[in-house]
C-alpha positions, 0 to 999 in steps of 0.5 A: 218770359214775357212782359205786358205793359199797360199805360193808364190813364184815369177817368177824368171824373176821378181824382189822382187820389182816387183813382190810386185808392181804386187800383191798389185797393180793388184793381191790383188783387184783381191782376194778382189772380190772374192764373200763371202770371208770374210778376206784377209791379206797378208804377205811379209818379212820384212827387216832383217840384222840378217837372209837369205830371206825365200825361199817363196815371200809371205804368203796370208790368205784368209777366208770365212765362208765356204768350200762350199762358198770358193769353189763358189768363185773359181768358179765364174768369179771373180775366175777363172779370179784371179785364170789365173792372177797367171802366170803373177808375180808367180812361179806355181811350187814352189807356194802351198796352203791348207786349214789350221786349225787355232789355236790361242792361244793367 
């Protein structure tokens, strides 16, 4: 299995607020369809009076078994048309993303 990270920061026109409402209401089912992609979580700060809010707005991991089937989904319709709908709530030069080796040790 292969992970994809993605780190994303909003647009500077949109609230937390908004930007959240965005990704889980139409961005999230978008990556959902991705063919072959096997999991999908993501990651948003939580509340934390003790330290400053992180520089990134959200952390998604998505799986699949692949490269190969990864790099199908990004080219299916599915993602291209998840791939144009990051303009719409994200900051595309702050935002980066990687294949990532996991390493769970517990």
């Amino acid at each position: 299995m292969i992970t994809f990270l993605v780190v994303l920061h909003r647009r500077a026109d949109l609230t937390v607020e908004q930007f959240v409402d965005y990704l889980e209401r139409v961005h999230a089912p978008m990556a959902e369809a991705l063919p072959g992609l096997v999991g999908y979580v993501h990651f948003l700060p939580a509340f934390d009076p003790t330290r400053p809010r992180p520089l990134w707005d959200a952390v998604i991991e998505l799986d699949w078994e692949s490269v190969a089937l990864m790099e199908q989904a990004w080219r299916s319709p599915e993602g291209e048309t998840a791939t144009k709908d990051l303009i719409h709530f994200v900051d595309l030069e702050k935002t980066s993303w990687s294949i990532v080796d996991r390493n769970v040790l517990r």
